[in-house]
PyMOL commands that place a pseudoatom at each C-alpha (Angstrom):
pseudoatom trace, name=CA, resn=UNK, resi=1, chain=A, elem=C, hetatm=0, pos=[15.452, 19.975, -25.201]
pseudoatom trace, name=CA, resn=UNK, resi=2, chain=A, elem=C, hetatm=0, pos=[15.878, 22.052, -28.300]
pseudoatom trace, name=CA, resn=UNK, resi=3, chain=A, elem=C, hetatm=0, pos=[14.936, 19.663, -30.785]
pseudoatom trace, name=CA, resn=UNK, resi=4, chain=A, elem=C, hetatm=0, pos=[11.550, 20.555, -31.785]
pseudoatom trace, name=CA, resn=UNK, resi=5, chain=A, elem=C, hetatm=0, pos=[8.686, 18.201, -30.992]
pseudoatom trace, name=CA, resn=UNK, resi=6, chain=A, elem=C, hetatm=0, pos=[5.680, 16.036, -32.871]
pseudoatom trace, name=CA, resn=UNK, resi=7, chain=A, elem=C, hetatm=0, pos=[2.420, 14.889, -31.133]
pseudoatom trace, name=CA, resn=UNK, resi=8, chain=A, elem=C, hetatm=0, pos=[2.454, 11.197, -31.543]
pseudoatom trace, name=CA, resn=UNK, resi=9, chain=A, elem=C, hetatm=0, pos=[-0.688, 10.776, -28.818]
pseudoatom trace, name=CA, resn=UNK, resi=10, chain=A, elem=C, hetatm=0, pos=[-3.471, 11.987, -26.715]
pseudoatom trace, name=CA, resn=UNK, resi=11, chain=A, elem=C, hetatm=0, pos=[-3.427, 11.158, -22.970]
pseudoatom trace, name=CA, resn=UNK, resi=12, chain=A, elem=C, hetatm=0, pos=[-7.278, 10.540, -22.757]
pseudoatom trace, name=CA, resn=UNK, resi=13, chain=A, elem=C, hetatm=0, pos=[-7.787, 8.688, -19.155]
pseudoatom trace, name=CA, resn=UNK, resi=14, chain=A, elem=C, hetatm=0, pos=[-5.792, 7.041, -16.721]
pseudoatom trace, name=CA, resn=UNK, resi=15, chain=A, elem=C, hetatm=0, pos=[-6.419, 3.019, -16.321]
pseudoatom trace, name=CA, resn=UNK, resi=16, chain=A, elem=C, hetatm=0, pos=[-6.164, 1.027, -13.344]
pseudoatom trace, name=CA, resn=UNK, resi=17, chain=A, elem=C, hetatm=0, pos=[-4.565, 1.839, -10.003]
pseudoatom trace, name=CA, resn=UNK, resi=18, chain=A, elem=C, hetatm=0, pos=[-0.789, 1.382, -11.261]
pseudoatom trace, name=CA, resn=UNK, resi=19, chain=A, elem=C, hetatm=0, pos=[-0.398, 4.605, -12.659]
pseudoatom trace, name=CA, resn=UNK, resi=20, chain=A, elem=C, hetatm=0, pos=[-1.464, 3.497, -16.418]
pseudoatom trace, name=CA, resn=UNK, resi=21, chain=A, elem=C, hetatm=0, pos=[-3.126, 6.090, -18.913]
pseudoatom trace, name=CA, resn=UNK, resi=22, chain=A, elem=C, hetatm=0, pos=[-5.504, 5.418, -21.982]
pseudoatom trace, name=CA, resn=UNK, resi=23, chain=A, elem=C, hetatm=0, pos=[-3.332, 6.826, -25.115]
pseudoatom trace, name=CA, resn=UNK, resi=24, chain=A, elem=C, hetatm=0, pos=[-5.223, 7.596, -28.390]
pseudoatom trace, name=CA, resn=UNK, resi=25, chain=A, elem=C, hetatm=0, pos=[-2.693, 6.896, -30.814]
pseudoatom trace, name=CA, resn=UNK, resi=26, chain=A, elem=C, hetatm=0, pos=[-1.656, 10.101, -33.559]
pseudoatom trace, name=CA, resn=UNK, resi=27, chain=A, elem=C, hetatm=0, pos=[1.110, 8.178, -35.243]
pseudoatom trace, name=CA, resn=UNK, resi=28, chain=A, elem=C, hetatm=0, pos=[1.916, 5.412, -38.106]
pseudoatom trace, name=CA, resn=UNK, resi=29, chain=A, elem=C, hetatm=0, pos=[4.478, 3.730, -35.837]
pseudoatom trace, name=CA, resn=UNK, resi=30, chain=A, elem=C, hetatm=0, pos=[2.622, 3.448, -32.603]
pseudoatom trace, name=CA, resn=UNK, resi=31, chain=A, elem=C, hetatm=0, pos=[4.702, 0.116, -31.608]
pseudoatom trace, name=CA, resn=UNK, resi=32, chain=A, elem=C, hetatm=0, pos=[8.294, 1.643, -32.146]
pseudoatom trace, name=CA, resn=UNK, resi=33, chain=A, elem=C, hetatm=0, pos=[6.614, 5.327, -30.279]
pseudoatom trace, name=CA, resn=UNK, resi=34, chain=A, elem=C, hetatm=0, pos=[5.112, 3.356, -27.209]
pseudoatom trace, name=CA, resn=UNK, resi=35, chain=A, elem=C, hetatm=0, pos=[7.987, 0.740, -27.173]
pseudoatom trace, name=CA, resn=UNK, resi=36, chain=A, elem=C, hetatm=0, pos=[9.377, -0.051, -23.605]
pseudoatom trace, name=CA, resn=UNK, resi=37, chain=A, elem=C, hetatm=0, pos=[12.005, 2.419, -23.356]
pseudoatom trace, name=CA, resn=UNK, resi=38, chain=A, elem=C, hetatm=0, pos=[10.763, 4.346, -25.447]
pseudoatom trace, name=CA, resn=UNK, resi=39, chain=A, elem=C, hetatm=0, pos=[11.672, 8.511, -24.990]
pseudoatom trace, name=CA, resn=UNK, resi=40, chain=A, elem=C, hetatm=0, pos=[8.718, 10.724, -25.176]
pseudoatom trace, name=CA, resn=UNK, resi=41, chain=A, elem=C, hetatm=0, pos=[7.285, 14.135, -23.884]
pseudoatom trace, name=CA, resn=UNK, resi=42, chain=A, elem=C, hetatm=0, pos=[4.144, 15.014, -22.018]
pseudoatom trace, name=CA, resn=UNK, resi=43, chain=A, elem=C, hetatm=0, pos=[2.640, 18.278, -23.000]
pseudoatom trace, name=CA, resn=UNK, resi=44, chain=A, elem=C, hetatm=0, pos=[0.189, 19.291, -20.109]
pseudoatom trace, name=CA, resn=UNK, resi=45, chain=A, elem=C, hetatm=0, pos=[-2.859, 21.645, -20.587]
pseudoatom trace, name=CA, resn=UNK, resi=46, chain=A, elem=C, hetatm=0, pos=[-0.429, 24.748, -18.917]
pseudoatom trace, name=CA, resn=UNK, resi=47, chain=A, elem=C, hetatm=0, pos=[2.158, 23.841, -22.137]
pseudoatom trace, name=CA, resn=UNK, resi=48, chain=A, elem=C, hetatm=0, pos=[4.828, 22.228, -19.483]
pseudoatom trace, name=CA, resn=UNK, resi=49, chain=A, elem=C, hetatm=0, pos=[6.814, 19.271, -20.796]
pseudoatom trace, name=CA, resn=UNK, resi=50, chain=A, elem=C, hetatm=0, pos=[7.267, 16.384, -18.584]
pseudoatom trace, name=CA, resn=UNK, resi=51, chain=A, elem=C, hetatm=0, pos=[10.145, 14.254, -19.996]
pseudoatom trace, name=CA, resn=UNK, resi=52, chain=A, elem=C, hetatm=0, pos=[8.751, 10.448, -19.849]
pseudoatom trace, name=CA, resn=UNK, resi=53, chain=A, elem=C, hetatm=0, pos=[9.987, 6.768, -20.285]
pseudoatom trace, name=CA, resn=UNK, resi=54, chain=A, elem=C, hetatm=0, pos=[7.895, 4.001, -21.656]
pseudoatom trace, name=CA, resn=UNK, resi=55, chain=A, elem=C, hetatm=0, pos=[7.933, 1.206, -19.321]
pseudoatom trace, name=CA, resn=UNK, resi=56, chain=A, elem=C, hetatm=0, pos=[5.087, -1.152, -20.737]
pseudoatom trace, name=CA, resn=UNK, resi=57, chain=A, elem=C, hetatm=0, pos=[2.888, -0.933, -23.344]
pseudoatom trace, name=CA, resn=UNK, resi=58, chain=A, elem=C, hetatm=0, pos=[-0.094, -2.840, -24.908]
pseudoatom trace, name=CA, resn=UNK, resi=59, chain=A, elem=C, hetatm=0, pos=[-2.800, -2.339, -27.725]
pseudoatom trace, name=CA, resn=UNK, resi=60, chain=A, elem=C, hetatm=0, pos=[-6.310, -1.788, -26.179]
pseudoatom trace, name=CA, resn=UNK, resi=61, chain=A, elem=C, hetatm=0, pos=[-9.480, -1.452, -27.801]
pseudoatom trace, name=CA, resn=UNK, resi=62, chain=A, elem=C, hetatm=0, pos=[-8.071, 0.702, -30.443]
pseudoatom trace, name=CA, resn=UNK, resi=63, chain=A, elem=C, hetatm=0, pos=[-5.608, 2.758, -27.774]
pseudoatom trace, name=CA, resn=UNK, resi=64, chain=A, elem=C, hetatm=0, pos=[-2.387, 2.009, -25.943]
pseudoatom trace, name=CA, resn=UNK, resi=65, chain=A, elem=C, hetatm=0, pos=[-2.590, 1.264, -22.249]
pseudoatom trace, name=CA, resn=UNK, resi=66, chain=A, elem=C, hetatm=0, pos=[0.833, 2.564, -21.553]
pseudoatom trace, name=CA, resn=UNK, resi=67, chain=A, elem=C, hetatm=0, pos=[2.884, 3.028, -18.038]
pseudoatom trace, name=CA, resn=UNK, resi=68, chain=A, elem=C, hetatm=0, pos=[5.654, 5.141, -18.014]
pseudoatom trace, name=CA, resn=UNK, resi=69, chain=A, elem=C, hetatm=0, pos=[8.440, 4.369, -15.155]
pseudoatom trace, name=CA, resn=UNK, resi=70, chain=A, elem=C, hetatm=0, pos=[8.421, 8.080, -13.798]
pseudoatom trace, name=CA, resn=UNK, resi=71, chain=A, elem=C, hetatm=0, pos=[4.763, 7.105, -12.684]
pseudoatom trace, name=CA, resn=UNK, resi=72, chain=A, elem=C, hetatm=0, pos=[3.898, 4.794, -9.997]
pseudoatom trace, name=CA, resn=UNK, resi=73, chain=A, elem=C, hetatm=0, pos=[0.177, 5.009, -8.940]
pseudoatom trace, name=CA, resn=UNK, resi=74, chain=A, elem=C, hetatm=0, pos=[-2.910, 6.453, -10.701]
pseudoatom trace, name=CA, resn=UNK, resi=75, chain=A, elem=C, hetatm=0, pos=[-2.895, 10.053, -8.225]
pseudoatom trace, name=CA, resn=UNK, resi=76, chain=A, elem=C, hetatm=0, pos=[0.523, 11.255, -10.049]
pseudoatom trace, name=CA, resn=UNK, resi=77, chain=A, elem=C, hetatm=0, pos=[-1.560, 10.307, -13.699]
pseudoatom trace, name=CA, resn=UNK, resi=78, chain=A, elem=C, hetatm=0, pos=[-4.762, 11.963, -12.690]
pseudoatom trace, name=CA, resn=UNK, resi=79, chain=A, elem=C, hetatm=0, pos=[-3.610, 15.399, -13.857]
pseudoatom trace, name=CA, resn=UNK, resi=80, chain=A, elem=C, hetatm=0, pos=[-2.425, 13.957, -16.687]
pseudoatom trace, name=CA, resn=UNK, resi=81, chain=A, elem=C, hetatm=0, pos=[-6.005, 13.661, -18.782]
pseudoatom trace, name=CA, resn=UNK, resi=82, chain=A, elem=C, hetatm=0, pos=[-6.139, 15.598, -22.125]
pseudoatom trace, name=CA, resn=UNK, resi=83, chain=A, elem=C, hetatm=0, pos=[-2.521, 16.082, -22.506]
pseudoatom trace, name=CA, resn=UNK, resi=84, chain=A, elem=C, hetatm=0, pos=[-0.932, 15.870, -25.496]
pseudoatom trace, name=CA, resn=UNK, resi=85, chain=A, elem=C, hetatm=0, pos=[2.358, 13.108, -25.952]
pseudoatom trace, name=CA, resn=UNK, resi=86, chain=A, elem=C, hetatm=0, pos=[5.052, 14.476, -27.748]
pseudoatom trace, name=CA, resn=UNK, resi=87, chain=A, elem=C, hetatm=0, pos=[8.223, 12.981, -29.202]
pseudoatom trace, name=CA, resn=UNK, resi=88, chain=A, elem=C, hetatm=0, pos=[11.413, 14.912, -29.985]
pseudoatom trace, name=CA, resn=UNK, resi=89, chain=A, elem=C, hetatm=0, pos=[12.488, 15.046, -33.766]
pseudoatom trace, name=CA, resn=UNK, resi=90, chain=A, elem=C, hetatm=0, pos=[15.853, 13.640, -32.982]
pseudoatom trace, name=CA, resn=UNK, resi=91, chain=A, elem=C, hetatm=0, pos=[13.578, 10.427, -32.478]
pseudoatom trace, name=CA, resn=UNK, resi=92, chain=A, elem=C, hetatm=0, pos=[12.219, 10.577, -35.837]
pseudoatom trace, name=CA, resn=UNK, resi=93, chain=A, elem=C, hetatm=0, pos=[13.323, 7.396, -38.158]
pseudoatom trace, name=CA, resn=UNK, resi=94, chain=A, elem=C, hetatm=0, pos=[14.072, 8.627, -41.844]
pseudoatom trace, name=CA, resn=UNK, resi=95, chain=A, elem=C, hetatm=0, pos=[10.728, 7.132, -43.953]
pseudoatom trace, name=CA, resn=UNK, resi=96, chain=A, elem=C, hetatm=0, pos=[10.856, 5.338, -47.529]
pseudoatom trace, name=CA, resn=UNK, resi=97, chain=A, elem=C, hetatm=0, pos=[9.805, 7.050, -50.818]
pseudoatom trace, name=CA, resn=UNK, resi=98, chain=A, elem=C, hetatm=0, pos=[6.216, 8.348, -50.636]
pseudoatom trace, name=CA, resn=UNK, resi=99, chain=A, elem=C, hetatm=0, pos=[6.098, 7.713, -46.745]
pseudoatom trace, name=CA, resn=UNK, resi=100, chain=A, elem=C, hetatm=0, pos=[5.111, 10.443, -44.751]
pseudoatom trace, name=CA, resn=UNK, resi=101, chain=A, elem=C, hetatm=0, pos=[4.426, 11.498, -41.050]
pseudoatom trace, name=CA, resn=UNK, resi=102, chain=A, elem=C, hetatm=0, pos=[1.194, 13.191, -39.747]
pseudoatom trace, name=CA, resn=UNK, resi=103, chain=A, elem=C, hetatm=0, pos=[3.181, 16.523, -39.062]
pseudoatom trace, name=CA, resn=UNK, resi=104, chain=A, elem=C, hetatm=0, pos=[4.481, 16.742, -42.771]
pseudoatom trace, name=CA, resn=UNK, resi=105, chain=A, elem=C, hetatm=0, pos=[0.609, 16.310, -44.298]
pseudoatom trace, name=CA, resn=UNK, resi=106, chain=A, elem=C, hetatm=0, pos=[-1.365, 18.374, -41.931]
pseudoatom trace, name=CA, resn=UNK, resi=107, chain=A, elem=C, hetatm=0, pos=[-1.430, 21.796, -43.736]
pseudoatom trace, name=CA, resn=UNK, resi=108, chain=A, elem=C, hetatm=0, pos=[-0.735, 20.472, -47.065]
pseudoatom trace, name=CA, resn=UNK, resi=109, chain=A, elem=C, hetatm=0, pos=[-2.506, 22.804, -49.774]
pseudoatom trace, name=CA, resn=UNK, resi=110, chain=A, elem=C, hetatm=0, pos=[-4.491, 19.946, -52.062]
pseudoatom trace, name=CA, resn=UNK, resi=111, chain=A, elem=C, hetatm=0, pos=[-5.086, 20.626, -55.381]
pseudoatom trace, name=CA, resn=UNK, resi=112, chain=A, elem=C, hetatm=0, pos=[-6.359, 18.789, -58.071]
pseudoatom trace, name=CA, resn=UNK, resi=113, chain=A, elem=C, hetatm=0, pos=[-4.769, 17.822, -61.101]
pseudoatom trace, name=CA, resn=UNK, resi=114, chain=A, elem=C, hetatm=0, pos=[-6.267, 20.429, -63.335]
pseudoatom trace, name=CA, resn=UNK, resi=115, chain=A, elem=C, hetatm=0, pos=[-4.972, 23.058, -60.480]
pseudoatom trace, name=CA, resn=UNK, resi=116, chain=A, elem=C, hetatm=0, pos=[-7.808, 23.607, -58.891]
pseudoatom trace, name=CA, resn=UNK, resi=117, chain=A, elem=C, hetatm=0, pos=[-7.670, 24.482, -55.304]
pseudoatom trace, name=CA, resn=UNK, resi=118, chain=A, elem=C, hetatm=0, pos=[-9.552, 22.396, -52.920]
pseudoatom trace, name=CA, resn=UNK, resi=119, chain=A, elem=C, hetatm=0, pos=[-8.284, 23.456, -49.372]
pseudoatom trace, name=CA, resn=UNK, resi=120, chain=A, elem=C, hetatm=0, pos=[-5.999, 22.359, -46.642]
pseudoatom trace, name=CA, resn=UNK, resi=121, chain=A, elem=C, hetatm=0, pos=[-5.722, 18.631, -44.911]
pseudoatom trace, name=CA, resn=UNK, resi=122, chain=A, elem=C, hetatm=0, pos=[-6.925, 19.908, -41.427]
pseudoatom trace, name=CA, resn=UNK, resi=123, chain=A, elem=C, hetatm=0, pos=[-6.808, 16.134, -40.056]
pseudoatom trace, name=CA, resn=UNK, resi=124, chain=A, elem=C, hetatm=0, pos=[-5.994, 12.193, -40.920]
pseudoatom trace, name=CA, resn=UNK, resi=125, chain=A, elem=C, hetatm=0, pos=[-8.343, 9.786, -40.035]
pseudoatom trace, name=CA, resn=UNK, resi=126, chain=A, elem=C, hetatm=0, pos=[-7.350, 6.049, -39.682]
pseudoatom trace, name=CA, resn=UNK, resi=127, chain=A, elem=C, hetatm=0, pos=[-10.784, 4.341, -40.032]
pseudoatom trace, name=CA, resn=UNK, resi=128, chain=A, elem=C, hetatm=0, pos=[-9.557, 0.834, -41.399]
pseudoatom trace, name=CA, resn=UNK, resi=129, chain=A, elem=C, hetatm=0, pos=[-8.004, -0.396, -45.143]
pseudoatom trace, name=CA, resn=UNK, resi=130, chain=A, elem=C, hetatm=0, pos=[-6.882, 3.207, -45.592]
pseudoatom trace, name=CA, resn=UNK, resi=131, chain=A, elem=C, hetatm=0, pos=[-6.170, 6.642, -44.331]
pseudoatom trace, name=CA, resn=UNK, resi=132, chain=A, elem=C, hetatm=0, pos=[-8.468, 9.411, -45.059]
pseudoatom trace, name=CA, resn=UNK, resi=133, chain=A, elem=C, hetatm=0, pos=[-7.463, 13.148, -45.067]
pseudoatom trace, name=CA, resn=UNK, resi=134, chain=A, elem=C, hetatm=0, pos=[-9.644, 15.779, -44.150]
pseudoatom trace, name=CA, resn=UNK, resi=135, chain=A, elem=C, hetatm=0, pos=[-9.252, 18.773, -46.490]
pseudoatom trace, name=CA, resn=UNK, resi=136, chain=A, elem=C, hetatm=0, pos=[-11.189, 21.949, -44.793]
pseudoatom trace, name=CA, resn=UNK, resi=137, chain=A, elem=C, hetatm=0, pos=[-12.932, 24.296, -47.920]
pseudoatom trace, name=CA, resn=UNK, resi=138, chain=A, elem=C, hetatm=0, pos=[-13.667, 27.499, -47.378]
pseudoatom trace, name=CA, resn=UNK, resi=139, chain=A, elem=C, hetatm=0, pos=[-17.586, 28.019, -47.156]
pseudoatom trace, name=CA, resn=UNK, resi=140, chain=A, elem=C, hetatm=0, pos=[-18.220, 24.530, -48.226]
pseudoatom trace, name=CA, resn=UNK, resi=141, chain=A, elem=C, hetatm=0, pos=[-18.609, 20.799, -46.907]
pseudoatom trace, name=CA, resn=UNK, resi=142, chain=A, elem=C, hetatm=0, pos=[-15.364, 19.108, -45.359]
pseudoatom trace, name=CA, resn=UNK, resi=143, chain=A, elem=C, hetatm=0, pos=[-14.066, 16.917, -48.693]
pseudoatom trace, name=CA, resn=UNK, resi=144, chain=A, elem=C, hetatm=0, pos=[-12.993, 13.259, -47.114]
pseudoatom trace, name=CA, resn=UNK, resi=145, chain=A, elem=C, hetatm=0, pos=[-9.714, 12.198, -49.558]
pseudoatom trace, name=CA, resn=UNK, resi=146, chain=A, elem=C, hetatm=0, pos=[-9.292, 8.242, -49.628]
pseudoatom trace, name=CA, resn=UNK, resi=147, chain=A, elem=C, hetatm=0, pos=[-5.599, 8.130, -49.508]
pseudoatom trace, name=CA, resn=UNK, resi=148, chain=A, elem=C, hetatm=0, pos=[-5.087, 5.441, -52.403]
pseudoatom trace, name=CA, resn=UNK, resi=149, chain=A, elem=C, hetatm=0, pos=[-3.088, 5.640, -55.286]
pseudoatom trace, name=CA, resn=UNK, resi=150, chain=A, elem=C, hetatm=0, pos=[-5.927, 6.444, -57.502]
pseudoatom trace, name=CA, resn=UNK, resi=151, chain=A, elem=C, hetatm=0, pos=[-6.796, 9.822, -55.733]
pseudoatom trace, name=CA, resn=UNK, resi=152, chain=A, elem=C, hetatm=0, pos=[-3.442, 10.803, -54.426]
pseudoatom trace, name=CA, resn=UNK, resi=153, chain=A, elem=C, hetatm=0, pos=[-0.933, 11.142, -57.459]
pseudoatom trace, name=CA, resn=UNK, resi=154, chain=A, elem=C, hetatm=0, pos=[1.518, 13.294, -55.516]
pseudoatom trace, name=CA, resn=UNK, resi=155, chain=A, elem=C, hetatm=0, pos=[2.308, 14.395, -52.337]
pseudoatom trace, name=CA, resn=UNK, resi=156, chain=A, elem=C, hetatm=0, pos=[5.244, 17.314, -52.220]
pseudoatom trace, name=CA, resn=UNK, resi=157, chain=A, elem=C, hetatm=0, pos=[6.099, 18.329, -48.144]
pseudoatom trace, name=CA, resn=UNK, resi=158, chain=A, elem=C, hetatm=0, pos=[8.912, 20.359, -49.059]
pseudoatom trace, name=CA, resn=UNK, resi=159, chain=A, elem=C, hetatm=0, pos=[6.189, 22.442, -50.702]
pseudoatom trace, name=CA, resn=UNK, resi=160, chain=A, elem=C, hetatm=0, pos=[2.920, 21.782, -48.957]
pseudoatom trace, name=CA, resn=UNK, resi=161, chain=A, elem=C, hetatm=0, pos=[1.495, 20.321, -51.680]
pseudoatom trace, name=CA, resn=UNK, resi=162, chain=A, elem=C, hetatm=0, pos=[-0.547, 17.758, -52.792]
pseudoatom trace, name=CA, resn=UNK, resi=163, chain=A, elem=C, hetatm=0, pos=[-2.056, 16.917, -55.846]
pseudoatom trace, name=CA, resn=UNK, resi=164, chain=A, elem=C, hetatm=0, pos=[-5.234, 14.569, -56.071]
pseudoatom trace, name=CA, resn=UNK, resi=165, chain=A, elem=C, hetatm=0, pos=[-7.202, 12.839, -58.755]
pseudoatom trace, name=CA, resn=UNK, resi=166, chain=A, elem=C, hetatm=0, pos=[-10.974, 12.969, -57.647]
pseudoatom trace, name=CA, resn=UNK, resi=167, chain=A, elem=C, hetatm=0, pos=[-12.773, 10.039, -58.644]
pseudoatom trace, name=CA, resn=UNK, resi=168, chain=A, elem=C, hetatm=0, pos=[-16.447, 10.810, -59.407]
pseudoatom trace, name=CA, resn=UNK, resi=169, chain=A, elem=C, hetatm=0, pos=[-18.812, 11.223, -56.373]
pseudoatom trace, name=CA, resn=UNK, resi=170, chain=A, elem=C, hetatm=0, pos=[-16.127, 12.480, -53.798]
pseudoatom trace, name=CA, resn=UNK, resi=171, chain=A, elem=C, hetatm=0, pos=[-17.082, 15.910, -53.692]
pseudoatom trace, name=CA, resn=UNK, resi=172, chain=A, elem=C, hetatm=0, pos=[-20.657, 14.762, -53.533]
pseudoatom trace, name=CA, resn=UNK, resi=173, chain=A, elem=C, hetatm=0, pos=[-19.971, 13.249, -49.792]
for i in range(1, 173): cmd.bond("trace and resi %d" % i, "trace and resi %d" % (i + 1))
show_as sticks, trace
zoom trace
């Protein structure tokens, strides 16, 4: 396994007696990442990988109850609760223009389009119509970015950056 690996989920409780865990989705493609047959990584709290395979999957309440066929019964999942899932980049489809996954954004420097420098996207939030990026400030109030075409005019990984438009009120949130 030398590919390096992306966390596409958070193992947050087991469900059921079959060996089934409670998976908080951190990905844009949760139905081709918990797909049956689907290859994926578990990342335990000691940092050991456990290679996995998706046997069944289904949308829950906002999470994926998923079963994975090395797993029969719900005292080999037990151990399993706050570990992260991983998926090796080999895995990773190439995206469209302005497409992007989690692990390319996180980290991003934002600035606006005058140049000044707002902060880092520390975390993406998927409340509903539209993402929202979390951009820590130093010494100030987290600044919640809509990501819309209005506010985000560009978005460079290669460099880590990405340049926003702030409509009026945002940095009064």
């Amino acid at each position: 396994m030398s590919d390096k690996l992306y966390t596409v989920g958070t193992i947050v409780n087991t469900h059921g007696l079959r060996g089934e865990l409670k998976i908080v989705p951190h990905t844009d493609f949760p139905e081709q990442r918990y797909a049956d047959g689907s290859k994926l990584i578990i990342e335990d709290a000691k940092g050991k990988h456990i290679p996995v395979t998706v046997k069944t999957s289904r949308l829950h309440k906002n999470m994926y109850i998923v079963q994975f066929k090395e797993f029969a019964n719900i005292n080999e999942v037990e151990s399993l609760k706050g570990s992260l899932l991983k998926v090796e980049e080999r895995y990773l489809d190439d995206l469209e223009d302005d497409e992007y996954y989690y692990h390319e954004i996180i980290g991003c420097r934002v600035v606006t389009e005058e140049g000044e420098e707002l902060g880092l996207i520390q975390e993406i939030l998927t409340p509903g119509a539209n993402h929202v990026w979390v951009v820590g400030r130093p010494n100030k109030k987290q600044l919640l970015l809509p990501v819309i075409d209005d506010v985000v005019l560009d978005v460079n990984v290669k460099d880590k950056i990405v340049t926003v438009h702030l409509l009026e009120g945002l940095l009064d949130l």
